[in-house]
C-alpha positions as CSV (number, residue, x, y, z in Angstrom):
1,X,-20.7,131.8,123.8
2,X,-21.1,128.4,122.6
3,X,-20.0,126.9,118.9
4,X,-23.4,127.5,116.8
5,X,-24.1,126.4,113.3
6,X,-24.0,128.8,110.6
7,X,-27.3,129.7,108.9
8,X,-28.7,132.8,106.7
9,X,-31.8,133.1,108.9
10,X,-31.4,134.2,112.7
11,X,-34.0,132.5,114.9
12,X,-36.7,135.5,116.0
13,X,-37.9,135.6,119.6
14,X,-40.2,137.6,121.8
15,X,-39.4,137.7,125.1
16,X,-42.2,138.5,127.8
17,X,-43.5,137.5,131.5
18,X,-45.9,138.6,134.0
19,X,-49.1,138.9,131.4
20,X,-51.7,138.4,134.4
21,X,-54.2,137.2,132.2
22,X,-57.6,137.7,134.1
23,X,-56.7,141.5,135.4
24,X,-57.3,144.6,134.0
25,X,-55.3,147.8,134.1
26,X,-57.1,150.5,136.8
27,X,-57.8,154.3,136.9
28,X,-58.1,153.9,133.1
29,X,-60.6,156.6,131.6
30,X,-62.5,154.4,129.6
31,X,-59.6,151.6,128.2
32,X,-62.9,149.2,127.4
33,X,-61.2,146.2,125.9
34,X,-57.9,147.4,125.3
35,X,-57.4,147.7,129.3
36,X,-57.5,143.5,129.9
37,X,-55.0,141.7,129.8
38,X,-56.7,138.8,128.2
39,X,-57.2,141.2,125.1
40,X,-53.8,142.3,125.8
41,X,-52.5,138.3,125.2
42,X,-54.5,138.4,122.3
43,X,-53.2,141.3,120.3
44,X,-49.4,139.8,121.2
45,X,-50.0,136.9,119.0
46,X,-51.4,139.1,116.1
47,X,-48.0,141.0,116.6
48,X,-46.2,137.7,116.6
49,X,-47.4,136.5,113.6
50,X,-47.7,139.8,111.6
51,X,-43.7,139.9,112.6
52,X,-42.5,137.1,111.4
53,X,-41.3,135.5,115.4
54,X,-40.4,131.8,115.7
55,X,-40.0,131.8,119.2
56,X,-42.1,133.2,122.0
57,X,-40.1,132.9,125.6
58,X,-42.7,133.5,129.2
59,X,-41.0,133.6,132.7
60,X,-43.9,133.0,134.4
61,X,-47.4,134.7,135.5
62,X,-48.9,134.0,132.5
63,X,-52.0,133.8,134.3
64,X,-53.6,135.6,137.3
65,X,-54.2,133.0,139.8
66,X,-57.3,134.3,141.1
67,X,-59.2,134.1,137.8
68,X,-58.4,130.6,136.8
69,X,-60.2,129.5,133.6
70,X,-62.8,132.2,133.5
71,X,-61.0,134.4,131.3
72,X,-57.6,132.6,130.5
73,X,-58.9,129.4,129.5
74,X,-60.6,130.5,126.1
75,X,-57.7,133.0,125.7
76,X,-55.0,131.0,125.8
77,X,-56.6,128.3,123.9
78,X,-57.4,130.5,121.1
79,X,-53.6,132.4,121.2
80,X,-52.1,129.0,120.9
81,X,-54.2,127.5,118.4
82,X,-52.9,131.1,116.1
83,X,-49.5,130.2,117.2
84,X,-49.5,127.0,115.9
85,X,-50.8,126.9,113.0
86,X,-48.3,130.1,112.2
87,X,-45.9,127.4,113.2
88,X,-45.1,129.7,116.5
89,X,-43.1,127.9,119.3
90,X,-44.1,129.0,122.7
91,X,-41.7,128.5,125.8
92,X,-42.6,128.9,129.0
93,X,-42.5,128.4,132.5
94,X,-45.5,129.2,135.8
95,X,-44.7,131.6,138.3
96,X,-46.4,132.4,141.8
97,X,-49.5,133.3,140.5
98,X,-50.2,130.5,138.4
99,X,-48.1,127.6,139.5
100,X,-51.4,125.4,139.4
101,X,-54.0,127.2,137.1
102,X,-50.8,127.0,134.2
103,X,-50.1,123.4,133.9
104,X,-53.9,122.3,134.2
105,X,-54.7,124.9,131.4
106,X,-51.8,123.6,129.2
107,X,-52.0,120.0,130.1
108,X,-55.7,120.5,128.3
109,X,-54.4,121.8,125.2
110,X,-50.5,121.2,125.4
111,X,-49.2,120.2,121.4
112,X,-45.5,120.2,120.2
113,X,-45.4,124.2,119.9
114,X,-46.7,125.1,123.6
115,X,-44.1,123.7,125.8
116,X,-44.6,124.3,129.7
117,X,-40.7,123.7,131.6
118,X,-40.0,123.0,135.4
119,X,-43.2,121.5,136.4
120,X,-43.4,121.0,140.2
121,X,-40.1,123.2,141.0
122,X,-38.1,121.1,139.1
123,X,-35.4,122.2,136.2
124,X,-36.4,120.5,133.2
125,X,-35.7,121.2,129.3
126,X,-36.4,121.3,125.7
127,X,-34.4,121.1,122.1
128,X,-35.9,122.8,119.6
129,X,-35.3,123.3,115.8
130,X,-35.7,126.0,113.9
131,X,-34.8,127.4,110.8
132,X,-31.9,124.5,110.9
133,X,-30.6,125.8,114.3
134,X,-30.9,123.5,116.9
135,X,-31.7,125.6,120.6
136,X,-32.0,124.1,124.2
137,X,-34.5,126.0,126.5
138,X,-34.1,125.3,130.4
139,X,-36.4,126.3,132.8
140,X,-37.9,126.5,136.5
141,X,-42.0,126.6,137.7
142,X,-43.1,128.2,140.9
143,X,-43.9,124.4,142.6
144,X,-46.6,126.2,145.2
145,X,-47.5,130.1,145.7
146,X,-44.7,130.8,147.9
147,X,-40.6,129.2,147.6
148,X,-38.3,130.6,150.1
149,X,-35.1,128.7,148.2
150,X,-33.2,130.2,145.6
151,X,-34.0,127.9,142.3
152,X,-30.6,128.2,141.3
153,X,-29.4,126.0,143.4
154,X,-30.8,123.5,142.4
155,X,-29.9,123.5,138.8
156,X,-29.0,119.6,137.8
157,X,-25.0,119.9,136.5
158,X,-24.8,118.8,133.2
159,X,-28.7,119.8,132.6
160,X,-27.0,123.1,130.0
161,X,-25.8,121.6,126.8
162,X,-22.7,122.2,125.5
163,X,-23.1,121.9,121.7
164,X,-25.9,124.1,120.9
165,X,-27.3,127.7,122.0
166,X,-29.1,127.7,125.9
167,X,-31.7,130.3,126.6
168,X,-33.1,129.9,129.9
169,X,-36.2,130.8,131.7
170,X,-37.0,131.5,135.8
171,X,-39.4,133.2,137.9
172,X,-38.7,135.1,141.6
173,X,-37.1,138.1,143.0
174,X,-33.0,138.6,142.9
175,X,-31.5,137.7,146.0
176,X,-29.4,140.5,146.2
177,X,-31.9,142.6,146.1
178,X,-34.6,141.0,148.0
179,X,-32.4,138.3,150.0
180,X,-35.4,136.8,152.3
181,X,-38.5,136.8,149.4
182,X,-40.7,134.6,149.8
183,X,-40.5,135.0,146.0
184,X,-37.4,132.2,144.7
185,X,-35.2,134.7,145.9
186,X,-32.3,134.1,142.9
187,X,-28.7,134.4,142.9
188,X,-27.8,136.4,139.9
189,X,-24.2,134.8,140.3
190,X,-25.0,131.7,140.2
191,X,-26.8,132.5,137.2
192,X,-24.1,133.9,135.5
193,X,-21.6,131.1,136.5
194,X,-23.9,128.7,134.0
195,X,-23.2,127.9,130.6
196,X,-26.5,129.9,129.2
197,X,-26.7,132.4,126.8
198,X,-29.7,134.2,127.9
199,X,-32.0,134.6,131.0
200,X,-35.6,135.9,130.4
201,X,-36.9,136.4,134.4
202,X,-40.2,137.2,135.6
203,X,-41.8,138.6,138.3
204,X,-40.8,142.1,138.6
205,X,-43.5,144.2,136.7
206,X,-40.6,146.9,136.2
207,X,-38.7,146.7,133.3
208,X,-35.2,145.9,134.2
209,X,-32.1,145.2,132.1
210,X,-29.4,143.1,134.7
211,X,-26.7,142.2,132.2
212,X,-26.1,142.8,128.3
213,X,-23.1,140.7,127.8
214,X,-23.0,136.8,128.1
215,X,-25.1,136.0,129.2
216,X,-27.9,138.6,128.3
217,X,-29.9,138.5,132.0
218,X,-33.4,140.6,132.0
219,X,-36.8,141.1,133.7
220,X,-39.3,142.4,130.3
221,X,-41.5,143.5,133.0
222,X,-45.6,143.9,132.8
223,X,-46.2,144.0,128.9
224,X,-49.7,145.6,129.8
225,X,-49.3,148.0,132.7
226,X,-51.9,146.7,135.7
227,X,-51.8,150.2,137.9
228,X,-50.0,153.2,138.2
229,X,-47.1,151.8,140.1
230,X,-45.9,150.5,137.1
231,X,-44.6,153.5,135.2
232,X,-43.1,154.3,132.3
233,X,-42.5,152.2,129.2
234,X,-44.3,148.5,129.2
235,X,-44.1,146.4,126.3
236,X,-41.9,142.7,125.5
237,X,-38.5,142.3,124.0
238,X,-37.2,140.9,120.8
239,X,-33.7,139.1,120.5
240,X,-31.9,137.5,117.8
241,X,-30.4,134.0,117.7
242,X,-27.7,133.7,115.4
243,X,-24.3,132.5,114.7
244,X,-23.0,135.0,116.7
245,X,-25.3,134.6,119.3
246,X,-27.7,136.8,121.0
247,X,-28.7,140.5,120.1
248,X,-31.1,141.9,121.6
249,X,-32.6,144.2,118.5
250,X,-35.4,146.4,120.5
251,X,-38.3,146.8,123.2
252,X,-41.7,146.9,121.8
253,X,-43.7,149.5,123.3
254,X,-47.0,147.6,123.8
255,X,-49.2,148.5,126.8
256,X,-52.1,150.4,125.7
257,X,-52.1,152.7,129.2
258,X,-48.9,154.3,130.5
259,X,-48.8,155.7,133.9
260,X,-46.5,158.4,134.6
261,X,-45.4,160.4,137.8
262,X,-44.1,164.1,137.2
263,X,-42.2,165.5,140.1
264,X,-42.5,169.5,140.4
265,X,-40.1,171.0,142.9
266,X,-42.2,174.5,144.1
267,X,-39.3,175.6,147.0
268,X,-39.5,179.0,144.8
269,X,-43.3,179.3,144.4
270,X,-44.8,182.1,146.9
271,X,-47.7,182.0,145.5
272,X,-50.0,178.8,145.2
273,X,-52.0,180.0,142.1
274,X,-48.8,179.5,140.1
275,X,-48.6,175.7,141.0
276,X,-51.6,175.2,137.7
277,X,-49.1,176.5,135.8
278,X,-46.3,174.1,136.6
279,X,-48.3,171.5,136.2
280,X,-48.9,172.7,132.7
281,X,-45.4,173.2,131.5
282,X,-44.4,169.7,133.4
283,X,-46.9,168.2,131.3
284,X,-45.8,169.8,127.9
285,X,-42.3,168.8,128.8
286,X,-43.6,165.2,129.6
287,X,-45.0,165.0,125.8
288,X,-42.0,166.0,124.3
289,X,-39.9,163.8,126.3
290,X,-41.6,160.5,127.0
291,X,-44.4,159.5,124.7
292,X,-43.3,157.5,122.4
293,X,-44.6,156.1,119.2
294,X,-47.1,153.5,120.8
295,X,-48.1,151.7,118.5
296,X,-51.5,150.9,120.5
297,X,-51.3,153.7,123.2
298,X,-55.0,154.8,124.2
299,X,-54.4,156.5,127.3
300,X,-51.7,158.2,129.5
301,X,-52.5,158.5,133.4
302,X,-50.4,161.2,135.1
303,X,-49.7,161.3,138.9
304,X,-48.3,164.8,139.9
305,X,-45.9,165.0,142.9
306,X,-45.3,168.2,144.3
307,X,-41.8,168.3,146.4
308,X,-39.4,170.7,148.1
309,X,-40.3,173.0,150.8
310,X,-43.1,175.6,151.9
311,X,-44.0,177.4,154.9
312,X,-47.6,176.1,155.7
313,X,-48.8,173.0,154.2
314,X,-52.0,173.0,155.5
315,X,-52.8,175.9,153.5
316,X,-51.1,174.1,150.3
317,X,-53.3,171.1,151.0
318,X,-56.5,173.1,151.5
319,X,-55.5,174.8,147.9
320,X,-55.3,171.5,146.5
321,X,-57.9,170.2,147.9
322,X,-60.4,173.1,146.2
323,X,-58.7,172.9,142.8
324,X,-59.9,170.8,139.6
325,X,-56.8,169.4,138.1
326,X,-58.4,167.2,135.6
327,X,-58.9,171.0,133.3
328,X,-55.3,170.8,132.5
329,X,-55.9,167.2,130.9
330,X,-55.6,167.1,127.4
331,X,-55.5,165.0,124.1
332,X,-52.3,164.5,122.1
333,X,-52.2,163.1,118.9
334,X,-55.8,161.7,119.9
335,X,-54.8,160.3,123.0
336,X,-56.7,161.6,126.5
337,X,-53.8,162.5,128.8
338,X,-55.2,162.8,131.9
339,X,-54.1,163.8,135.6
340,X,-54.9,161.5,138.5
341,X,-54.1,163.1,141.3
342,X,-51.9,165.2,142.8
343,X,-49.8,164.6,145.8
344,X,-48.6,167.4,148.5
345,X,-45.0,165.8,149.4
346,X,-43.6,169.0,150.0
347,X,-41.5,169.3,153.8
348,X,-42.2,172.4,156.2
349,X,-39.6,175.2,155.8
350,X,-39.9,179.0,156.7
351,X,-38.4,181.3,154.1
352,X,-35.8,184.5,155.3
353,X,-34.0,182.8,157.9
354,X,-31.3,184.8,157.8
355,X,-33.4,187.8,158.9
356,X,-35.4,186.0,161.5
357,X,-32.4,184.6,163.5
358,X,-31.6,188.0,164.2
359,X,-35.0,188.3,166.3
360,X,-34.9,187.8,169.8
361,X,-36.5,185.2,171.3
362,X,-37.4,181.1,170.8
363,X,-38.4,182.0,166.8
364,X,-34.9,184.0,166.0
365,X,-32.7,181.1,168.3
366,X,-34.8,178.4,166.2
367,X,-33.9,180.1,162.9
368,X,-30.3,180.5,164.4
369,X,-29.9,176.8,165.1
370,X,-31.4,175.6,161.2
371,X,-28.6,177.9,160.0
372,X,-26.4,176.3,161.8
373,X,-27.2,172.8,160.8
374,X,-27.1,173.6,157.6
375,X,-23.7,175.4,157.5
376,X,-22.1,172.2,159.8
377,X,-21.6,174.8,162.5
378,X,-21.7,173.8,166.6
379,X,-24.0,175.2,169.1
380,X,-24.8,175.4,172.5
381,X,-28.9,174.5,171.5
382,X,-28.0,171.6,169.3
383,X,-25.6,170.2,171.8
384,X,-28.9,170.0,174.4
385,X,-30.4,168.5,171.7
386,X,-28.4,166.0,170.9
387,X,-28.3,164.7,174.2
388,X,-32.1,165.0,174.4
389,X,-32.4,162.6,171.6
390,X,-29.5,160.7,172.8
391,X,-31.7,160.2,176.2
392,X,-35.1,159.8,174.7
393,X,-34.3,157.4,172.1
394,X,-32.4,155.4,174.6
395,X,-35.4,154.8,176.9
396,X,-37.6,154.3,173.6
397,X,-35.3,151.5,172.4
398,X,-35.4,149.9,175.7
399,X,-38.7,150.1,176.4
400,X,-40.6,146.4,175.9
401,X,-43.5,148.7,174.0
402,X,-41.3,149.9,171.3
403,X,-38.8,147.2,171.5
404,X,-40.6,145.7,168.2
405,X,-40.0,148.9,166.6
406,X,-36.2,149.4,166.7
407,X,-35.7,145.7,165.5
408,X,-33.8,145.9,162.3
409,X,-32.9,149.1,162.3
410,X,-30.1,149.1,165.1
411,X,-26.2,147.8,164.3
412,X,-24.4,147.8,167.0
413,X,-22.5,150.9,166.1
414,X,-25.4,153.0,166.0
415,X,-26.9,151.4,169.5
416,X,-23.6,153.1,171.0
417,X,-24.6,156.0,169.9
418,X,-27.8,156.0,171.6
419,X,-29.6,156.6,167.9
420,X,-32.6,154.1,167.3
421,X,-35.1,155.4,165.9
422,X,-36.4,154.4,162.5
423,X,-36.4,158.3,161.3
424,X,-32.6,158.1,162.0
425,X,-31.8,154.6,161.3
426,X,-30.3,153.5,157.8
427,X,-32.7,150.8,156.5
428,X,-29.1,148.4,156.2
429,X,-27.3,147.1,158.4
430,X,-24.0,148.8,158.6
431,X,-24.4,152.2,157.7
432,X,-21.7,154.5,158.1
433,X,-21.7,157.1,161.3
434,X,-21.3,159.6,158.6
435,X,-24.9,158.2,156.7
436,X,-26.1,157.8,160.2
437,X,-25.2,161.5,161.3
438,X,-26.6,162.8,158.0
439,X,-30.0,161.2,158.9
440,X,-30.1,162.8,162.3
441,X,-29.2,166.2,160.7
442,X,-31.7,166.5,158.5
443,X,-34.2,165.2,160.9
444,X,-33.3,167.8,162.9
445,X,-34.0,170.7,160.2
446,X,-36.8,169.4,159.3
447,X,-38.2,169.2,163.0
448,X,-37.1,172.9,163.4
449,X,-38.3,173.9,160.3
450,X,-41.7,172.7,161.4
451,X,-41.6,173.8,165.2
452,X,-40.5,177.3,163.2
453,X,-43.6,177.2,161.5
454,X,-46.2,176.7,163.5
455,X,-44.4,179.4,166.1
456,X,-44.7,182.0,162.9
457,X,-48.3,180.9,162.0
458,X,-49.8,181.4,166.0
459,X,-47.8,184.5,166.3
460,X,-49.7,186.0,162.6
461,X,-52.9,184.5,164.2
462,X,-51.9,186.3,167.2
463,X,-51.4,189.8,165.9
464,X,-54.8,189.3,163.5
């Protein structure tokens, strides 16, 4: 941390990205207002103000691209006018989405308090005073819709002050998790080699806190969650600058929808009427766990995922298919919580196995060979079969129609093997044989397990 002057009163920021203004958040009951982002911009500054914030930081996507000035023109004209006269300094820089809609829109109304960094891809920077500190801001624009160079490197040395606190602003994906985006695919290390005492980046929707010490690296995510993807808690930052440097004090719960997804494992349910029920106690145990005290929550959409294993799923998906799901909704505290939709992701598996390997026949050596797999055992069956699938993926893989579809999922050590198939195949390169055998193995069970199956179900049709 860099030598800071001392003062009594910290410099108060808010820290957001990725507002979208022009969008609207989907599969809302009936949101109105409160589900566009525009409105969402708009009730930001109220908090800023009402909070007492001297600084407001945006990494980008401020704007949705595809709306232009319909809705974010007046919007952002009439947030930054607020912001001004509250004597609000607002720092930011464009992302993908708005690399040319932002700088035309501030260039119209741009005054000392609205300042707009790294115009045309280029690493540019701001001093700014307030209450007596003096702060530098750096910061990187998207220069078109898609940069395949990590802006990193190309941060001017000597561009980071020495003598005064650096907060830093950039939009794009982190290299090491998306290392060919088309996104300004970052290098978190470079980052963290600079002299900077905070990075506010934008473009992941998902919250996502990368470092808290020196220097303090986050995504804030979506402030308004835009779709069910975007789960959980959405809402924007707040930091302290002081002599002591950063702190980051709290995250604002702010998005007036949250989407949620419930996972229900229902291995142990025989009997499908008794799924209603888990849904019910899931979603009890989701109000006491997860709603928080939004401030300005109107609405919580649920998505219910139902996993683990059953013996016919085409009779769990004709079950679902006739049920209502939306009579378990509810209101708490005032609030509709409602479900979606519900999702069959359960895998095939035949219950007793232990009692049907003892039958003669392909059903009782099928059970038999699950029960091995399971227990790591050998077997005359799965030998042939891994030398089936040794033989058949082989010709697969080297056949010019499914040559495409083994790309990038092969390493050389698996190609020896004879293994190529993307139901196999670690999505890395490099995956241990040991990952690699685990995949085939519980391919395998889950192949048998459904083979198993339908065997049972045309022998019940049989005798009925």
């Amino acid at each position: 941390m860099k030598a800071t002057k001392e003062r009594r009163v910290p410099i108060r920021i808010l820290a957001t990205a990725d507002l979208h203004i022009g969008r609207t958040s989907t599969q809302s009951i009936d949101l109105g207002e409160w589900g566009s982002t525009r409105y969402a911009w708009l009730r930001m500054v109220d908090y800023a103000i009402r909070e007492g914030i001297d600084l407001i930081l945006i990494a980008g996507d401020l704007v949705e691209h595809d709306n232009r000035y319909y809705e974010a023109s007046a919007a952002l004209k009439k947030g930054f006018d607020r912001l001004s006269e509250a004597g609000i300094t607002v720092v930011m820089t464009a992302g993908n989405h708005d690399h040319d809609v932002l700088p035309q829109l501030i260039g119209r109304t741009e005054r000392d308090h609205m300042i707009l960094l790294g115009r045309e891809g280029h690493w540019s920077d701001c001093v700014l005073e307030i209450n007596g500190m003096k702060v530098q801001c750096i910061g990187w624009s998207f220069p078109d819709r898609f940069h395949e160079k990590d802006p990193a490197q190309s941060l001017p040395q000597g561009l980071v002050r020495s003598d005064m606190p650096t907060l830093g602003l950039v939009h794009g994906d982190l290299k090491q998790y998306a290392p060919t985006s088309p996104y300004a695919p970052i290098s978190q290390e470079t980052l963290e080699a600079q002299p900077v005492d905070l990075w506010v980046m934008g473009h992941i929707h998902k919250p996502l806190r990368i470092r808290e010490a020196a220097p303090c690296m986050f995504y804030p995510g979506t402030p308004q969650a835009l779709n069910p993807k975007e789960t959980g808690l959405h809402g924007f930052e707040l930091l302290e600058l002081g002599s002591h440097g950063i702190t980051p004090t709290k995250t604002v719960p702010f998005s007036s929808i949250r989407y949620e997804d419930i996972d229900i494992d229902i291995t142990e349910t025989e009997h499908f009427s008794h799924i209603r029920e888990q849904i019910t106690n899931a979603m009890d145990a989701l109000f006491d766990e997860r709603i928080d005290a939004y401030e300005d929550l109107k609405e919580v959409v649920v998505d219910v995922h139902l996993t683990g294993y059953q013996p016919d799923l085409e009779a769990l998906n004709r079950y679902l298919a006739k049920q209502n799901f939306s009579e378990v909704s509810r209101e708490v505290e005032g609030r509709p919580v409602m479900i979606r939709r519900v999702y069959n992701l359960c895998k095939f598996r035949v219950n007793q196995l232990d009692l049907l390997a003892n039958e003669p026949g392909p059903a009782g050596l099928l059970a038999q060979t699950i029960l091995d797999l399971e227990a790591g055992r050998s077997s005359p069956l799965l030998s042939e079969l891994r030398e089936s699938i040794v033989a058949t993926m082989q010709d697969a893989r080297e056949s010019n129609t499914y040559k495409t579809l083994f790309e990038g999922f092969v390493d050389e050590g698996f190609a020896d093997e004879g293994f190529a198939d993307e139901g196999f195949a670690d999505e890395g390169q490099g995956a241990s044989t040991l990952e690699k055998e685990s995949q085939i193995k519980e391919w395998l069970i889950e192949e048998c397990h459904r083979t198993l199956s339908e065997m049972m179900k045309t022998k019940h049709q049989d005798r009925s």
